[in-house]
N, C-alpha and C positions, 0 to 999 in steps of 0.2 A: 282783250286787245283785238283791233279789228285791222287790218289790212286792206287799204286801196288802191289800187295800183290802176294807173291813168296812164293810158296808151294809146295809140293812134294808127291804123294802119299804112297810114303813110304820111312823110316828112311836111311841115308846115300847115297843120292842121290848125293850130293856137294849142298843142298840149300844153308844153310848159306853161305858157300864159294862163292857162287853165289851172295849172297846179299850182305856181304860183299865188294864186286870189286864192285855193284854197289852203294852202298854209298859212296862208291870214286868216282864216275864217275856223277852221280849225282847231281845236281846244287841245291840250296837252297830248301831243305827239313827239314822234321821231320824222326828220323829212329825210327823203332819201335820192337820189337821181340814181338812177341806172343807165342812164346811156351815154354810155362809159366811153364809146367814140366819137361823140357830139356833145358833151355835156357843154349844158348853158343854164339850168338852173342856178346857178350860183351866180352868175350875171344880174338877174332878178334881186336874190334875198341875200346877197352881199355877205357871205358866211365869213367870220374868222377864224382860219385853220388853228385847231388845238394840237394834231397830231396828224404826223403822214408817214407813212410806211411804203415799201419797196413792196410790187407787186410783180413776183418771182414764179416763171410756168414759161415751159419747156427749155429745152438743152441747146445748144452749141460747141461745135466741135473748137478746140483750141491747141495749136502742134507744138510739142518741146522740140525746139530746135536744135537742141544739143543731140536729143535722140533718133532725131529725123536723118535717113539715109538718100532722100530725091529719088525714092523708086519711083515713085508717081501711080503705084498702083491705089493712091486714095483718091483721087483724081478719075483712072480711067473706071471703078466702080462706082463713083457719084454719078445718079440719073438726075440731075437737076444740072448739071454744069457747072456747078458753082466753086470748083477747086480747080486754079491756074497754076500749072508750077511757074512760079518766075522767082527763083532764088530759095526755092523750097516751096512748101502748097501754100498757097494764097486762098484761102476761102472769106467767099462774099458772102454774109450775114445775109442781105434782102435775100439771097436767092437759095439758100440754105434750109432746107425743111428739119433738120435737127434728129434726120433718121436714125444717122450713131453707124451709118454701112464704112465710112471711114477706115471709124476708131476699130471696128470688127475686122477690117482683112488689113491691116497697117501691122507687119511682120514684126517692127520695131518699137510696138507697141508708145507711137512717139502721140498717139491724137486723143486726148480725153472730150467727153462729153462733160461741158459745166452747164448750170443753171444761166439764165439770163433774166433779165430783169426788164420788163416786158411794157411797165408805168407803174403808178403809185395809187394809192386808195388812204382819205384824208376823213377824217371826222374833224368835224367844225363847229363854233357855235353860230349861232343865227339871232335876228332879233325876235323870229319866228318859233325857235326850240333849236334842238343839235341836228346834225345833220351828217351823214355818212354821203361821199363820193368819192369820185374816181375818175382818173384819166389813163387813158391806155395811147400808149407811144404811136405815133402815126406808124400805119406799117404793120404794126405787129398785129397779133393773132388772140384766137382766145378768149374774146369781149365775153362767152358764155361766163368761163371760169370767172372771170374776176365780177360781172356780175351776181353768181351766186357766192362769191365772196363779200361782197358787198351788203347783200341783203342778211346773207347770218349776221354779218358785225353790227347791224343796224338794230335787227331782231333781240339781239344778245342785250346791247343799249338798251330798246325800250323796256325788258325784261328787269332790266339793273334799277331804270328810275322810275318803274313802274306804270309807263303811260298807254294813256290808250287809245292809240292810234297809232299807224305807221302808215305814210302817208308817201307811195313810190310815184316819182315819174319817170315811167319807162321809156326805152327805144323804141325809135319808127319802126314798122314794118311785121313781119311774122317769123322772123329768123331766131339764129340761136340767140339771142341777146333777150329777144322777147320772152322767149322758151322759159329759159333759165328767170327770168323777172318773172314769171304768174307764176314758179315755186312758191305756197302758203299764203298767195292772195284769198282774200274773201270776198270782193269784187274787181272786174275791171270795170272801168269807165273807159268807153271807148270816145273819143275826140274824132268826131268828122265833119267833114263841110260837104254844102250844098254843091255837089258837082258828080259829073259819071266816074271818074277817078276815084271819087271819095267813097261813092255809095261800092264801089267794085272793092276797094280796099276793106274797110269795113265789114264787107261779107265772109272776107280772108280773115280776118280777127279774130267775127264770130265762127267761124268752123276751126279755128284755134284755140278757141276758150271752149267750143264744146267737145274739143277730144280730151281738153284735163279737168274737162265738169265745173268750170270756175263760172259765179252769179255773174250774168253780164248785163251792163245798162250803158244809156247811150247818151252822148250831149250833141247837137249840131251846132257847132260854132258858125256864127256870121251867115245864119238861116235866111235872113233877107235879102242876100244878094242875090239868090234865086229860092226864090219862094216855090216853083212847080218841083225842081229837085226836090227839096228836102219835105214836100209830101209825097214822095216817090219813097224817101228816106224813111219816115215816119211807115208809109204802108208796109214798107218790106220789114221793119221790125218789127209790125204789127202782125204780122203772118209769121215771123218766128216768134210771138210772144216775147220779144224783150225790147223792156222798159224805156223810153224815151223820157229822161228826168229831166230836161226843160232844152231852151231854143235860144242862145245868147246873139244879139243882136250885131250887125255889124257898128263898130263906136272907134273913133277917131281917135278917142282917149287910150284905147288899149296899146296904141302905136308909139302915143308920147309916153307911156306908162312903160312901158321897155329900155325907151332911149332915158330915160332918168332912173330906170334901173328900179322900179317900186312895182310892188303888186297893184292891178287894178284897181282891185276893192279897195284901196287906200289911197291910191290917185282920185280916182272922182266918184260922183252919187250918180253919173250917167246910167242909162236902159244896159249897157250890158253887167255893168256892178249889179244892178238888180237881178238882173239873172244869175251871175254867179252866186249869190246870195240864195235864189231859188236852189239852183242845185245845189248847196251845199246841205239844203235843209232837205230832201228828197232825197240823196245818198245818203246821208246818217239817218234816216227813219228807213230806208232799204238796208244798211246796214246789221238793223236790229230789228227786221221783221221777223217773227219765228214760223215756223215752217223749214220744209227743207230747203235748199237750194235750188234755182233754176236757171237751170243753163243749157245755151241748143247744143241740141245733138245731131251727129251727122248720119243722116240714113238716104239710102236709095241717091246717091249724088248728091244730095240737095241739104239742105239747114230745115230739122224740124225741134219743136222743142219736146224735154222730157221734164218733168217735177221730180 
């Protein structure tokens, strides 16, 4: 069972569109989204929720008001402000960090810490295979946690119906969400475009994937909009030794392909379905190249690679 996980260092690159085509082109897999505060895959491959559960991580203080005496000393020991007396402690949830200093010097032992329930994590079917996701409460915290909760129960799935592939599309950027998503990949595909932003982003990626030693390759979405960039793109990964598995075009279809809610590859026979189709056949033969893994490593400031 292989693991791919498709990431972007920064937002509006075409990942999901990119992930997307290749859950259509993909043979017996698990799909997965991880980004758990922007999910929009499921917008694309139109999933029918089988099962959704409560996604329960960290505390909140809550006061028995029978027990409660209006000293106010829970109040004047919260460093966040977030306890008003007005008819007893009034505590505000946004501004509450769930430290529990409270319920600790509350004489009258009137303020418990309870769990909170932070959003939900849904297994679905698709017309594509099953599909694990998640939505986390605006607001709230923690996207790490429920993303590595997410990818065990997906892991767990393809384990169960024995497929092979697991096919994640991760969160924008390099934070904990990311982090937590290249746990047990076996490669990323990194999603950039032709611009200074992209190629700066990108570099951030790979010095990500080379501190957790994870095979990295690369796709330039919408290369032709600026052709000098994305041989700027192409050099620079050429100088860390990683892979540039193909060049998808900019294509008008990819835009109506969204708004009707279908993967590319299934919308039209356009230049960029043909690329995605290249990539697809370049990442499963990377895939299953033997050798060890290669992934840049971070030495002297800079991105070099190691085998």
């Amino acid at each position: 069972m292989k693991e791919i996980l498709i990431l972007s260092g920064k937002g509006g690159t075409g990942k999901t569109s990119v992930a997307a085509s290749l859950a259509a082109l993909m043979p017996d897999k698990v799909l997965v989204d991880c980004d758990v505060d922007a999910a929009d895959l499921h917008l694309v491959l139109a999933p029918q929720v089988e099962e959704q559960h409560d996604f329960i991580s960290g505390v909140l203080p809550e006061v028995d008001g029978d027990k409660c005496s209006e000293c106010g000393l829970c109040a004047e020991q919260c460093a966040y402000d977030a306890i008003v007396m007005d008819d007893g402690p009034q505590i505000d949830p946004l501004t509450c960090e769930g430290c529990g200093v409270c319920a600790w010097f509350c004489p009258e032992e009137a303020i418990t810490m309870a769990d909170t329930t932070c959003g939900i994590w849904m297994q679905s079917q698709s017309a594509y295979g099953p599909m694990i996701h998640a939505a986390l409460d605006p607001g709230e915290e923690n996207s790490g946690k429920l993303v590595s909760l997410v990818k065990r129960e997906a892991r767990q799935l393809a384990e169960e119906q024995g497929k092979q592939w697991i096919l994640v599309d991760g969160p924008p950027g390099i934070g904990c969400p990311v982090i937590a998503s290249m746990s047990g990949a076996d490669i990323v595909l990194a999603v950039t475009e032709p611009s200074a932003s992209g190629l700066h982003d990108l570099e951030r990626l790979a010095g990500l994937a080379a501190h957790f030693k994870v095979t990295t390759c690369v796709c330039i979405n919408k290369w032709d909009l600026n052709e000098e960039m994305t041989r700027r793109i192409e050099a620079r990964c050429e100088e860390y030794d990683i892979p540039v598995l193909a060049r998808i075009p900019f294509d008008e279809d990819a835009v109506r392909s969204v708004v009707q809610g279908v993967p590319l590859v299934e919308f039209s026979q356009g230049p960029a379905t043909l690329a995605m189709k290249e990539l697809w056949h370049h990442l499963e033969k990377e895939a299953y190249q033997e050798g060890e893994p290669r992934y840049p490593v971070l030495g002297d400031g800079k991105i070099t690679l190691s085998s």
